[in-house]
C-alpha positions in Angstrom: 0.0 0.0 0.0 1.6 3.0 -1.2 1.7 6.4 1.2 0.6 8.0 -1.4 -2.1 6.4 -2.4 -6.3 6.5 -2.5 -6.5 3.3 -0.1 -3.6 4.9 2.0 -5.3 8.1 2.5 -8.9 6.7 3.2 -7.1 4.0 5.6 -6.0 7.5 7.4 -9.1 9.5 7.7 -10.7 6.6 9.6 -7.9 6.1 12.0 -8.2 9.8 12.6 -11.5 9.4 12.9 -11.2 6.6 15.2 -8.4 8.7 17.1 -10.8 11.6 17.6 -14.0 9.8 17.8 -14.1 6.7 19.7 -13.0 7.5 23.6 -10.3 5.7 25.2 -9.2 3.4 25.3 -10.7 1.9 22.2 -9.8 4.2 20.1 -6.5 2.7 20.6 -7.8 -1.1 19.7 -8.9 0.6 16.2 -5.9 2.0 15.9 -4.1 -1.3 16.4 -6.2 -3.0 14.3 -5.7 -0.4 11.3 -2.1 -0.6 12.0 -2.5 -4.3 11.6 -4.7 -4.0 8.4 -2.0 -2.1 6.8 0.7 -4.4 7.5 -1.5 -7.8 6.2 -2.2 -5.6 3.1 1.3 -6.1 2.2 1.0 -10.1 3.5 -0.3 -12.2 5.9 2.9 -13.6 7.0 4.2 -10.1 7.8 1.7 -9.5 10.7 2.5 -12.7 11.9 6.1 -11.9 12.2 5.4 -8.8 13.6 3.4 -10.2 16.0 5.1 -12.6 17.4 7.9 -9.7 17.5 5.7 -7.8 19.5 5.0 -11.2 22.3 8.3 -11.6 22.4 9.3 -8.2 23.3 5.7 -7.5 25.8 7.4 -11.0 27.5 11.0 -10.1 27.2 10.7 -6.2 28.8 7.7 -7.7 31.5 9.8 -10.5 32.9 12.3 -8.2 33.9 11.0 -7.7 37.4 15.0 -6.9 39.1 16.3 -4.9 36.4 20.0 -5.5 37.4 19.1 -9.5 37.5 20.2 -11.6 34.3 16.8 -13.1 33.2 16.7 -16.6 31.1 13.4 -14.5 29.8 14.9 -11.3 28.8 17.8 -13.6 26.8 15.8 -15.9 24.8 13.0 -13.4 23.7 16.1 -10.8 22.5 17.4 -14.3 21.0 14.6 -14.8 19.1 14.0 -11.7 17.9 17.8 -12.2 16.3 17.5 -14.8 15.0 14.2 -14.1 13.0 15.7 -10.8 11.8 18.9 -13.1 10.5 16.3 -15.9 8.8 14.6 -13.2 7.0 17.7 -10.7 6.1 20.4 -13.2 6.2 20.0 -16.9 5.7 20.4 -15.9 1.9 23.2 -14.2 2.3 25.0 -16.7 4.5 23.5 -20.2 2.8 25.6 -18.5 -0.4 29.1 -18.2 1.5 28.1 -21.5 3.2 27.2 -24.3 0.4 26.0 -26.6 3.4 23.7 -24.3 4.4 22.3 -24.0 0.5 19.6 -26.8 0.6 18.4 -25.7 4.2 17.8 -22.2 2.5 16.1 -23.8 -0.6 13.6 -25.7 2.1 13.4 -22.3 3.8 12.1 -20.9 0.8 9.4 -23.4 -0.2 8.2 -23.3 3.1 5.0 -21.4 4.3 7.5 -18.6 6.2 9.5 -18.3 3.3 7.0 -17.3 0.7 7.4 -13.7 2.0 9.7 -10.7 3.1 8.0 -9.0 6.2 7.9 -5.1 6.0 9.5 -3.8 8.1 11.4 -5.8 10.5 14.7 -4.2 10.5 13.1 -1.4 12.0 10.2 -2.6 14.6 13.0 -5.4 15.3 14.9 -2.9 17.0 12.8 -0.9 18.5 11.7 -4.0 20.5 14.6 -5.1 21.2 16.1 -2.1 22.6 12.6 -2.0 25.0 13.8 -4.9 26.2 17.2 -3.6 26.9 15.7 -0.6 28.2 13.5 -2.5 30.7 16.8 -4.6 31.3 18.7 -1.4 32.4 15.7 0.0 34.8 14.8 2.7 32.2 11.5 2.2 31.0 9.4 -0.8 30.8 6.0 -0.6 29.4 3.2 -3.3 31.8 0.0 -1.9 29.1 0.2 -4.6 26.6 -2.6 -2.5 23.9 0.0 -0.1 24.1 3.0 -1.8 23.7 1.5 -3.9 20.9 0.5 -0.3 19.2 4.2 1.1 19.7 5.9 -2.1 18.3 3.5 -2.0 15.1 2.3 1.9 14.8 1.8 2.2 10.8 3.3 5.3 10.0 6.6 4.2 10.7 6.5 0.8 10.5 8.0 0.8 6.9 11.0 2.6 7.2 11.0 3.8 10.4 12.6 6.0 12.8 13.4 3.4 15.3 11.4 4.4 18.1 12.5 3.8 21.4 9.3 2.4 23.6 10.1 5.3 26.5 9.4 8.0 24.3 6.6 6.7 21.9 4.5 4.3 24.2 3.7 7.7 27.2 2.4 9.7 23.6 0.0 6.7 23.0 -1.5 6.3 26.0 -1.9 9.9 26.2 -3.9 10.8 23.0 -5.2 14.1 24.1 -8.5 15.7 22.7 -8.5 17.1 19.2 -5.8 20.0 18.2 -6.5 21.8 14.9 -2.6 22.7 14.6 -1.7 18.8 15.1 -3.6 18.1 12.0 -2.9 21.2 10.1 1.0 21.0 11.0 1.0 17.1 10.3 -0.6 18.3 7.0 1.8 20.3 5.9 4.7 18.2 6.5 3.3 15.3 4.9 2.5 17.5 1.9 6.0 18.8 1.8 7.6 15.2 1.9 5.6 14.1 -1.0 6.9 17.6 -2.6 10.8 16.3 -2.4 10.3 12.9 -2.9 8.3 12.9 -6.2 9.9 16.7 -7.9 13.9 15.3 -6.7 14.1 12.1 -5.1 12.3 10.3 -7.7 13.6 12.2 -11.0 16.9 12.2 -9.6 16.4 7.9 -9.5 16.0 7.8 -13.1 19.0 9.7 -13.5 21.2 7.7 -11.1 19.5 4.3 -13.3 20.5 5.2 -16.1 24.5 5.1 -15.2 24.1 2.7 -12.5 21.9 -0.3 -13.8 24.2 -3.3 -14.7 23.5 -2.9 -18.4 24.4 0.2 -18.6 27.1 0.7 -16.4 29.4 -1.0 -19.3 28.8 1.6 -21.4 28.5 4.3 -19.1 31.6 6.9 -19.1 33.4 8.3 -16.6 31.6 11.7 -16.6 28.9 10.3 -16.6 28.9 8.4 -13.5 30.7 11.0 -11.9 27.0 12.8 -11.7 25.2 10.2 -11.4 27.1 9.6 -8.0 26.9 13.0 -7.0 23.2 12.9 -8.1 22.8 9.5 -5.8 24.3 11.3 -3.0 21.1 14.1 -2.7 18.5 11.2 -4.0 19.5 9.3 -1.1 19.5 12.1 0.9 15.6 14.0 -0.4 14.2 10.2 0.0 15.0 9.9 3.3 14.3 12.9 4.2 10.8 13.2 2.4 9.7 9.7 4.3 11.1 11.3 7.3 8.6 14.7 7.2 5.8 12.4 5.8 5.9 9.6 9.0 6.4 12.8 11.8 3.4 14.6 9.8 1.0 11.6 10.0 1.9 11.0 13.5 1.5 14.7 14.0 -2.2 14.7 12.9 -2.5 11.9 15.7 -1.2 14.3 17.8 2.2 12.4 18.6 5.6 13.9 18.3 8.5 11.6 16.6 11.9 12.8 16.7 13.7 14.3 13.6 15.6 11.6 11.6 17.9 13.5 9.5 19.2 17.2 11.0 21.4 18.8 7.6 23.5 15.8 7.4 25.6 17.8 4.3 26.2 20.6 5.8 29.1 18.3 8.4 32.6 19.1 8.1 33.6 16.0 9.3 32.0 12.5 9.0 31.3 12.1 12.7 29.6 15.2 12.8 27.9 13.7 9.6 26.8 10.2 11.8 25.4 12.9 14.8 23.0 14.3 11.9 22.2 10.9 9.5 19.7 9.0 10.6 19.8 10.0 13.9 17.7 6.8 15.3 19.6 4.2 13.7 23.2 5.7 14.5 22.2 6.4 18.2 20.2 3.2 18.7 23.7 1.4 17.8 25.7 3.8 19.9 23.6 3.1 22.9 23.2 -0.9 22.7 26.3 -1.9 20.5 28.8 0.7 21.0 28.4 1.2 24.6 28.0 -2.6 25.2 31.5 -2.7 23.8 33.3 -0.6 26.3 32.8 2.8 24.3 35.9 5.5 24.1 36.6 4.3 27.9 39.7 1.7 26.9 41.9 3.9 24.7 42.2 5.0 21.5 42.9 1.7 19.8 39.7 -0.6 21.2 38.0 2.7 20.2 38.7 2.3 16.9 38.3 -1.6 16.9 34.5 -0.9 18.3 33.8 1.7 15.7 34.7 -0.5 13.4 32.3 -3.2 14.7 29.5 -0.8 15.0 29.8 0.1 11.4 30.2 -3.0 10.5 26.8 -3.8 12.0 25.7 -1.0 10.4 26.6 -2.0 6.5 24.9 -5.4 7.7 22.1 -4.1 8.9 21.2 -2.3 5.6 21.2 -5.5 3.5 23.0 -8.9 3.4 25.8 -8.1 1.0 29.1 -7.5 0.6 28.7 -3.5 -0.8 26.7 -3.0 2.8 29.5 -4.3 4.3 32.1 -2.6 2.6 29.8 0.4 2.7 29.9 0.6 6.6 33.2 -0.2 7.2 34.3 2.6 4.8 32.6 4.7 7.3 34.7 3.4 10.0 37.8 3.6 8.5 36.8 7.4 8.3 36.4 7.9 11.9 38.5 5.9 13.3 41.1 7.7 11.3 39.4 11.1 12.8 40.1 9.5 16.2 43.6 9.3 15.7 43.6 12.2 14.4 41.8 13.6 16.5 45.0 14.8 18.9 47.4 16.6 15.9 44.3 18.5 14.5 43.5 19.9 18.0 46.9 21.1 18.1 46.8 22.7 14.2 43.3 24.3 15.3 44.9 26.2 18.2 47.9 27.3 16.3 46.1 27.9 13.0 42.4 29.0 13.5 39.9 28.2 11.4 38.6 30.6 8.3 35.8 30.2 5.6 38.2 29.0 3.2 39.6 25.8 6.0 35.9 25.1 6.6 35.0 24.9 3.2 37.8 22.4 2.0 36.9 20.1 5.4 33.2 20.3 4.3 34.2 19.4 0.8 36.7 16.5 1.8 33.5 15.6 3.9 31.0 15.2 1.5 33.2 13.4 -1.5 34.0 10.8 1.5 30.8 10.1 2.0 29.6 10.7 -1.6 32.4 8.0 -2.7 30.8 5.5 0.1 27.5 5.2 -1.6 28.5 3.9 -4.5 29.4 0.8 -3.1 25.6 1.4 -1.5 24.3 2.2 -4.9 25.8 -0.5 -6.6 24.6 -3.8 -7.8 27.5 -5.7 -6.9 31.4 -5.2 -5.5 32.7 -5.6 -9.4 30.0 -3.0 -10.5 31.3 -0.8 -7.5 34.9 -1.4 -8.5 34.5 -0.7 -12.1 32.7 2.3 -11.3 35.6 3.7 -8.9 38.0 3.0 -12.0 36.0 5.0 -14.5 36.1 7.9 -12.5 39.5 7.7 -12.1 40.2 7.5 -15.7 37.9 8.9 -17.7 36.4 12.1 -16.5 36.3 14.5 -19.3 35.7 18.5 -19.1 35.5 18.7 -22.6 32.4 15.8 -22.3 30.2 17.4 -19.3 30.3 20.8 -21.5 29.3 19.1 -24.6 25.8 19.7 -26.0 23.0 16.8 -25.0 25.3 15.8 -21.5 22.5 15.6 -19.8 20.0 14.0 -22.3 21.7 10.5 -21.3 20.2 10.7 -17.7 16.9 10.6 -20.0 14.9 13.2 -17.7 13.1 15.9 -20.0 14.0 19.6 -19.2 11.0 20.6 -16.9 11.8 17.7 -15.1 15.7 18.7 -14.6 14.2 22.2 -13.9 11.5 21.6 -11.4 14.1 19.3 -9.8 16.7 22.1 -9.5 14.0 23.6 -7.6 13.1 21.3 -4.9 16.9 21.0 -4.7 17.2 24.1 -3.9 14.5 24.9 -1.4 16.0 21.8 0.4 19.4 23.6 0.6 18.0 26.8 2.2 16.2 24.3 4.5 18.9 22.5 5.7 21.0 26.1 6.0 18.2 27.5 7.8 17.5 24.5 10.2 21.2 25.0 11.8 20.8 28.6 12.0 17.2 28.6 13.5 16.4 24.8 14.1 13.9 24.9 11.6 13.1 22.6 8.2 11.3 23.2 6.0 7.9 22.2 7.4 8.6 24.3 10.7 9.1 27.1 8.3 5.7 26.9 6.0 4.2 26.2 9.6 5.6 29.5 11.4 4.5 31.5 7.9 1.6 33.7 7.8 -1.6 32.0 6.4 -1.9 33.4 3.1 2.0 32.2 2.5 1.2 28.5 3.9 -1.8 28.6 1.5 0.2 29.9 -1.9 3.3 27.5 -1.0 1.1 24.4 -0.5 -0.8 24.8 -3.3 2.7 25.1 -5.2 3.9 22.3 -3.8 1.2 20.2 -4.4 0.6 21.4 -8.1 4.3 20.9 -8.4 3.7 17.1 -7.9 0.5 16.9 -9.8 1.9 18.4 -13.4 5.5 17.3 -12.6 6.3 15.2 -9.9 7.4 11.2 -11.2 4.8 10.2 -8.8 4.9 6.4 -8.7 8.2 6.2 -10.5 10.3 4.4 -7.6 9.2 3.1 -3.6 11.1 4.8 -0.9 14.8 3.5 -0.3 14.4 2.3 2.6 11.9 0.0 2.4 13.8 -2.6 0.7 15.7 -2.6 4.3 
């Protein structure tokens, strides 16, 4: 069921409905049941996953009665979890690297559990899990089970997250206040202005990036050509996420719950830690809290520092997909900061002597940005020797004389309105990030803070914007192939 979509929209007008309607505390039950609707509409096995997700985690964070106890409970339900999330994500992967393992894979598939992919459960996975932990650690532990079950499967997120953490969303859901015009009006308005950069960038810029990128082409492809293709990967990635981001906080919004921002101006770092603190903020601080810090941290010198970085991001890569450009993709990452780390000491010193100007910010925000831009193409790419041969292309074949040739751009086979629209939206998502780290505001908080008759004419824009030249439909989010 696509967000944006007839059944989509009439499937949220009767949970608002039964949100604002229906007292409590059934209007929760029909919202669990809507949630659950929207999860079997994908498949039936998927709601069975996540619910036996969701026992596993009500029994794993309940049984913890002394949380500084070891509970045979609260191990085998976090167990469990695991090991479904590797069945589903990994067995593939591993039954390939493991020819043994290839027949118990093949059975896997044929089977009734195997028939299907559940939405999802990279995202809800964790999120339960770290209720568990939190429950473990004394922090929060959640007795309601409606409410719990609602947290673990809430259907605005439950695609592609944020990875909610059970202290923060579950007190919102069991404390669904009456109705509040600017919930629904706000929500509104950043749901409209995630579809805007997702169908008038995101998705034009994917066609783009396809037509370098997809293994048939990437033969052929030139140098200059995947040289924009990758920088033109690097803001699709970026406007997708960010456009499910504003659309999941707006929905909840209209519900009258409050979801923390996902994605703060991750381009604008000038270094690639600083980039981590402001890219998807739930996933890298759900793995500093439960995998990082369950490592020993930055408490056992510089070197184990490194050596858990590099584990973290190596979990990371994995988590994204079961394949070796994941990998390679997240351990680029650490590589990056665990040289920061030991660098860390010398640059302190250089900053003290040598204080920073414009012109030393702009070459670390620049030496930013290509490190991470040349990280997703292993992301990006079909395969490590599609990756590779794209890295040696750019390094040999990069042509001026090419990129300022007439018809460049008529490869990427997007029509000039498109390209121009696109430029845009590209744009208006610049000044938004620029703007959010001088006043903490995106773009949404800006539209929402403007006078009436300005949140009228730019809503309309966007929305007409994405009506006569949006690639609505053209590509699903990113993410929700994770």
């Amino acid at each position: 069921m696509s967000l944006v979509s007839t059944t989509f929209a009439i499937l949220v007008i009767l949970a608002l409905l039964i949100r604002y309607l229906v007292p409590k505390p059934y209007n929760r039950i029909g919202l669990l049941l809507l949630s659950y609707i929207f999860v079997y509409s994908y498949s039936a096995g998927s709601l069975v996953v996540l619910l036996l997700i969701s026992c596993a985690g009500y029994i794993g964070q309940y049984q913890v009665e002394d949380p500084g106890k070891k509970s045979p409970k609260y191990t085998i339900c976090i167990i469990f979890i695991l090991l479904l999330l590797l069945v589903y994500n990994y067995f593939g992967f591993f039954s390939r690297l493991i020819p043994s393992a290839g027949a118990a894979y093949s059975a896997f598939k044929a089977s009734p559990f195997g028939l299907f992919i559940p939405i999802g459960i990279s995202f809800y996975g964790l999120s339960v899990i770290g209720s568990i932990v939190d429950s473990k650690k004394g922090l929060y532990s959640e007795k309601d089970i409606l409410t719990y079950f609602l947290f673990a499967g809430w259907f605005p997120q439950i695609l592609s997250g944020p990875i909610a953490r059970a202290r923060d969303l579950c007190p919102a859901l069991k404390d669904l206040s009456s109705f509040d015009y600017d919930n629904l009006r706000n929500g509104l308005i950043r749901f409209v202005s995630g579809v805007f950069i997702k169908y008038t960038l995101a998705d034009v810029l994917s066609t783009a990036v396809l037509t370098q990128y997809d293994p048939k082409d990437v033969l052929i492809a030139t140098g200059s050509g995947l040289l924009f293709a990758t920088v033109f990967y690097t803001v699709q990635i970026y406007a997708d996420f960010v456009a499910y981001t504003w659309m999941v906080r707006g929905l909840s919004e209209m519900f009258g719950i409050m979801l923390n921002i996902n994605f703060n101006a991750p381009y604008t770092s000038f270094s690639v830690r600083e980039f981590w603190r402001r890219w998807h903020i739930s996933l890298s601080s759900w793995l500093r809290e439960y995998v990082y810090f369950s490592l020993g941290g930055s408490r056992k010198g510089t070197l184990r520092t490194c050596i858990n970085t590099l584990v973290v991001f190596f979990v990371s890569g994995l988590w994204h997909g079961a394949s070796f450009n994941y990998i390679v993709w997240g351990l680029l990452h650490g590589l990056y900061i665990s040289l920061e780390i030991l660098l860390s000491g010398p640059r302190k010193k250089l900053d003290e002597k040598y204080p920073k100007n414009v012109i030393i910010k702009g070459f670390e925000w620049l030496i930013t940005f290509c490190l991470v831009s040349f990280a997703w193409i292993f992301f990006r790419s079909e395969s490590l020797n599609n990756a590779f041969y794209i890295i040696s292309k750019l390094a040999d074949s990069i042509s001026l004389s090419e990129i300022f040739s007439a018809g460049f751009f008529t490869r990427f086979q997007v029509s000039n309105i498109h390209w121009i629209v696109a430029a845009a939206a590209f744009l208006v998502l610049v000044v938004s990030d620029i703007l959010q780290n001088l006043r903490e505001k995106d773009l949404p908080a800006l539209i929402i803070s403007a006078p009436l008759w300005a949140r009228i004419v730019l809503c309309y824009l966007m929305v007409g914007s994405v009506l006569f030249w949006g690639a609505v439909g053209s590509s699903q989010f990113i993410y929700f192939q994770f």
